[in-house]
C-alpha positions as semicolon CSV with decimal commas, in nm:
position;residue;x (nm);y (nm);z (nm)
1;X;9,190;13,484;9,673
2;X;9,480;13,498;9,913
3;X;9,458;13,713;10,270
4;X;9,799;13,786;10,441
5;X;9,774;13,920;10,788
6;X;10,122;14,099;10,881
7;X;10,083;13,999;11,257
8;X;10,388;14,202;11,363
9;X;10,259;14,569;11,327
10;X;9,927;14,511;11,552
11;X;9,933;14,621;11,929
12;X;9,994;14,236;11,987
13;X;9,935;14,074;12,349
14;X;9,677;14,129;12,619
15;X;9,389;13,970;12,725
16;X;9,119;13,964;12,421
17;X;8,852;13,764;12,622
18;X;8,559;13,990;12,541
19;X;8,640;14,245;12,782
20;X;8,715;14,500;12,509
21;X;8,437;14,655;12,255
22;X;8,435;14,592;11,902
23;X;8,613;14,987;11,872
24;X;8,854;14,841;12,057
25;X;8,922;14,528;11,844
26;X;8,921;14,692;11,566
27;X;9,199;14,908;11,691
28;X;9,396;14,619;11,768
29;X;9,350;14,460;11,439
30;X;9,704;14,345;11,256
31;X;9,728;14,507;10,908
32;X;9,657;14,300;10,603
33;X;9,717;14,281;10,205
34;X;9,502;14,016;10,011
35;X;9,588;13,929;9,718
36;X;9,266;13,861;9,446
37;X;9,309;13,723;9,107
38;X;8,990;13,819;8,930
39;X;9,028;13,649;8,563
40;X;8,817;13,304;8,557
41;X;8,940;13,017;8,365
42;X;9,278;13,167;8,215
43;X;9,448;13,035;7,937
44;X;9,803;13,027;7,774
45;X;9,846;13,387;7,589
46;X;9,543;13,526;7,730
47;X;9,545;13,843;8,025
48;X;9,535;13,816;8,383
49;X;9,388;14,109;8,560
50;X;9,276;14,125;8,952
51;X;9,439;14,344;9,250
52;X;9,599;14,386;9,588
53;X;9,394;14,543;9,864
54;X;9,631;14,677;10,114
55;X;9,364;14,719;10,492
56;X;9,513;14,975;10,751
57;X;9,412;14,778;11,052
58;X;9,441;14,907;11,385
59;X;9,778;15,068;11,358
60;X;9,838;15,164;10,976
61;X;10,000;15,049;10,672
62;X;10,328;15,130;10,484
63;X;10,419;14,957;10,198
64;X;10,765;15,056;10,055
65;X;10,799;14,810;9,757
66;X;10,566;14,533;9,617
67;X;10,545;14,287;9,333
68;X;10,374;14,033;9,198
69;X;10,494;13,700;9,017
70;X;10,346;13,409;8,832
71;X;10,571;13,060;8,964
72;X;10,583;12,751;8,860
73;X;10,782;12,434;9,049
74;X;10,887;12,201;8,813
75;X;11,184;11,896;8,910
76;X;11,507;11,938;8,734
77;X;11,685;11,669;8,585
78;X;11,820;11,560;8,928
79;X;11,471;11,483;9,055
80;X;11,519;11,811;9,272
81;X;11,213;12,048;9,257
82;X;11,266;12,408;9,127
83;X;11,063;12,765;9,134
84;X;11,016;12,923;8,823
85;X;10,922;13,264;8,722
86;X;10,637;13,200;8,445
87;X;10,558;13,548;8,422
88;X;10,538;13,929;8,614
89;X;10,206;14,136;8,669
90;X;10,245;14,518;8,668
91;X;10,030;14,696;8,910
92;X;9,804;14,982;8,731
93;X;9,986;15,306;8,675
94;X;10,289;15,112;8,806
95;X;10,204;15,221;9,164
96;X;10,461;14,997;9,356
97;X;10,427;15,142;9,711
98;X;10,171;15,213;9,913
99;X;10,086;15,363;10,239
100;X;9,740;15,324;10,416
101;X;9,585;15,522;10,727
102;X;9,462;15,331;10,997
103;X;9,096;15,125;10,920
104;X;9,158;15,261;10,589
105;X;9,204;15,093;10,285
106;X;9,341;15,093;9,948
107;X;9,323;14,872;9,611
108;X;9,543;14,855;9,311
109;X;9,468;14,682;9,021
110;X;9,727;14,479;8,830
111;X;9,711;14,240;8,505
112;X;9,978;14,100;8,266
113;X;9,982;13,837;8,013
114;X;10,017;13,481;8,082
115;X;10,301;13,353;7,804
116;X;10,185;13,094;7,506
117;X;10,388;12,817;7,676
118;X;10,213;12,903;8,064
119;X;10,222;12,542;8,212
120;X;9,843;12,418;8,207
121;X;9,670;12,307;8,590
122;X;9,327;12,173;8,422
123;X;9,234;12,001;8,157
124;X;8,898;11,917;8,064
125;X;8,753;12,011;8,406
126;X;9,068;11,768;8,580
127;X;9,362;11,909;8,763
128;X;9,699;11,804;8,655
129;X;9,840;11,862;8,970
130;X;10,080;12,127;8,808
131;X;10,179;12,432;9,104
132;X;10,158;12,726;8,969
133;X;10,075;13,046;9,186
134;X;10,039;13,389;9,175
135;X;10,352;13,527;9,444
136;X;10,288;13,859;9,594
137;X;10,655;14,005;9,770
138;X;10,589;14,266;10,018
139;X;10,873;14,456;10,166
140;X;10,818;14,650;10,498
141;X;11,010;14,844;10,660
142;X;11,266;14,811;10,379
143;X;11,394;14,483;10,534
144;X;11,093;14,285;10,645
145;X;10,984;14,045;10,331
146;X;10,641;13,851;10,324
147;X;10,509;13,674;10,085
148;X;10,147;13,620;10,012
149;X;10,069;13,328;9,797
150;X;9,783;13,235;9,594
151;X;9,741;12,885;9,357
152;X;9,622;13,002;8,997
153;X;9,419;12,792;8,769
154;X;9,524;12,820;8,382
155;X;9,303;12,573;8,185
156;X;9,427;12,393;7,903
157;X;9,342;12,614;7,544
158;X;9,131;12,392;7,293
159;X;9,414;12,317;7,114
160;X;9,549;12,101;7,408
161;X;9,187;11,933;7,455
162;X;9,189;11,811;7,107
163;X;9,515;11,658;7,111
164;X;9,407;11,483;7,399
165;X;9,098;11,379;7,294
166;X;9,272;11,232;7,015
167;X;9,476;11,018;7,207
168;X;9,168;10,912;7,414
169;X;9,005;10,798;7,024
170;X;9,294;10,598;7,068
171;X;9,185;10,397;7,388
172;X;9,406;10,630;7,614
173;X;9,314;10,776;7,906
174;X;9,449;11,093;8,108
175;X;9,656;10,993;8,399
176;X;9,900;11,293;8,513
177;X;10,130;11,557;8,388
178;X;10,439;11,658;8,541
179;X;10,704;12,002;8,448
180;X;11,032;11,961;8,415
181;X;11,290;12,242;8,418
182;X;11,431;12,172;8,060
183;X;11,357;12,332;7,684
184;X;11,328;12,068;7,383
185;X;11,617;12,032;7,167
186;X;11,608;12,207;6,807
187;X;11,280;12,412;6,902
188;X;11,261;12,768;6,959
189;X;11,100;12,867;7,283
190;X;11,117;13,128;7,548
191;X;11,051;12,943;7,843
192;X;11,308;12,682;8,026
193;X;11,011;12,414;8,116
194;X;10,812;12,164;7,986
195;X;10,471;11,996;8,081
196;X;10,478;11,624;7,985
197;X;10,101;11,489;8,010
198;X;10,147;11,065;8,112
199;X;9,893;10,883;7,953
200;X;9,807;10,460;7,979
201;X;9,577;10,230;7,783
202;X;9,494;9,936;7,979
203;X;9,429;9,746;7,671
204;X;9,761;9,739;7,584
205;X;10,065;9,526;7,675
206;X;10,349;9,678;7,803
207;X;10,537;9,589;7,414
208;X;10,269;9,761;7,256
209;X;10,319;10,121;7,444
210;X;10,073;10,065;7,725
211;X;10,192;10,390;7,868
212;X;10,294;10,696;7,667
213;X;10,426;11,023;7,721
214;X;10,319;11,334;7,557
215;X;10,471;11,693;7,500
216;X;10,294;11,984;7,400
217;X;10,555;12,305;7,321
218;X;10,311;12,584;7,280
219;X;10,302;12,876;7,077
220;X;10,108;13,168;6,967
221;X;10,053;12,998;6,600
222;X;10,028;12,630;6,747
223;X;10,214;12,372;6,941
224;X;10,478;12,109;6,867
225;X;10,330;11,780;6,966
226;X;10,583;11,529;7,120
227;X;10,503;11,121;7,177
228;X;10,695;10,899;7,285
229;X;10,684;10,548;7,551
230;X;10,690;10,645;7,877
231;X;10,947;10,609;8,145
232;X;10,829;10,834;8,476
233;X;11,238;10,720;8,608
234;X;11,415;10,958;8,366
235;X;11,348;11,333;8,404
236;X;11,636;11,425;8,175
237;X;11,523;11,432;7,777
238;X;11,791;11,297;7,661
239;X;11,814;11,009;7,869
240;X;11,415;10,928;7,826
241;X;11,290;10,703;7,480
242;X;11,341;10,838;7,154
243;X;11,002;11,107;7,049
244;X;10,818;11,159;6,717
245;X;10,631;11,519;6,672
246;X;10,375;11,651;6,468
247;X;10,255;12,007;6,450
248;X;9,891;12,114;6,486
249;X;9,836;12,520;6,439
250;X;9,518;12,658;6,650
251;X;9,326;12,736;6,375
252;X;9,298;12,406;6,262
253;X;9,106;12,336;6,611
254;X;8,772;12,253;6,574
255;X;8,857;12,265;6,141
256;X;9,079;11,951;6,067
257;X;9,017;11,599;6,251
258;X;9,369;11,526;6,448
259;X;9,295;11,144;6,490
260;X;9,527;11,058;6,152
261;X;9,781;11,276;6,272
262;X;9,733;11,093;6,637
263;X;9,731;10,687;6,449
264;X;9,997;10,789;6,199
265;X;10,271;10,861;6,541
266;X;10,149;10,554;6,731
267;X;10,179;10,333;6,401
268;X;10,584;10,492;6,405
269;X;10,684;10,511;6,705
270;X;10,722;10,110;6,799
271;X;11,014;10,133;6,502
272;X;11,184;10,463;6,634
273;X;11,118;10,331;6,957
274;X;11,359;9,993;6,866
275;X;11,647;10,166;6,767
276;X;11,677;10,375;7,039
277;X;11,715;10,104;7,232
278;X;12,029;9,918;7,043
């Protein structure tokens, strides 16, 4: 839950020491709009709902345009970092102004669906230390701009958590994930990102793919798996190690054991992994 105080329309200045009453503070209160994402633990595909409450203050509110964004940053292939438009919310009724009385106040609701290939901040309870936000544009005025901003949560669907736990059969464990502003090559998707999950076994040697790197591209009937050796230098994906994929629907979560699926790409990859290096 964000809270964005617009400072500039209260009476501003003077001596608030005590001397005035609480009638009197709240007179001089700035207006505010808070921002308050009410969906718990969202996923990939699934709604978000919450509203905007728009609070008079001492001196009234008008609100002549509003929206509200879902952004991502993810680095581009220049090591740069870039903000991404993941997704819009529409406010109920598509009420896009608003205009609130003094010590009055008004709500609208607002929801929209998160898209199959969202980028994921949690998985299994762990943050990923993905930024993704919910970005609420207020224009005042008509030429005053503020933005409220408030971090969103989107945990990882099961299908992602059994991937991963597959890889952790494995003797892997979870160590990162970063999003990159680039599509796969050959795969259909709507989005221009991708979230590559870093994973390490220290069992390993560093010839025997200590360190891996793996790709989920998301869908509504599954995801596109991507593994490959890692190398955190190269953003780029054609200039990173050669990948293998395998595809795992979501209904065959919780149905079909992934660990063969998981052994059969490590067992591969050392050999695609050579001849992308002559």
């Amino acid at each position: 839950m964000g809270l964005l105080r617009l400072l500039g329309f209260g009476r501003g200045g003077g001596d608030d020491s005590g001397a005035r009453g609480a009638a009197a503070a709240q007179d001089d209160a700035p207006p505010e709009i808070d921002t308050v994402i009410g969906t718990v633990d969202a996923r990939p595909g699934e709604w978000l709902k919450g509203e905007v409450v728009f609070r008079g203050g001492g001196t009234g509110l008008k609100v002549d345009r509003y929206d509200l964004r879902v952004m991502a940053k993810a680095l581009t292939t220049y090591g740069a970092t870039r903000e991404m438009e993941v997704a819009r919310l529409e406010p109920a009724g598509w009420e896009d102004s608003a205009e609130v009385a003094p010590g009055a106040e008004h709500r609208i609701r607002f929801s929209g669906r998160l898209p199959w290939e969202c980028p994921v901040t949690e998985l299994g309870g762990r943050s990923m230390g993905i930024d993704l936000s919910v970005v609420t544009t207020i224009r005042v005025a008509e030429t005053d701009v503020v933005k409220d901003i408030d971090f969103l949560h989107v945990a990882a669907p099961p299908l992602h958590e059994a991937v991963m736990d597959a890889f952790f059969a494995e003797g892997y464990s979870r160590v990162e994930a970063r999003l990159t502003d680039e599509g796969a090559p050959h795969v259909e998707q709507r989005s221009s990102w991708l979230q590559n999950y870093y994973l390490e076994d220290p069992g390993r040697g560093a010839d025997d793919f200590a360190e891996i790197e793996v790709t989920l591209v998301n869908s509504q009937v599954g995801a596109l798996v991507f593994v490959r050796r890692a190398d955190r230098d190269r953003i780029g994906w054609q200039q990173k190690p050669p990948a293998l994929s395998f595809p795992v629907a979501h209904h065959e979560v919780g149905e079909v054991g992934l660990d063969a699926r998981v052994r059969e790409a490590l067992a591969d990859l050392p050999g695609l992994d050579r001849l992308g290096r002559r």
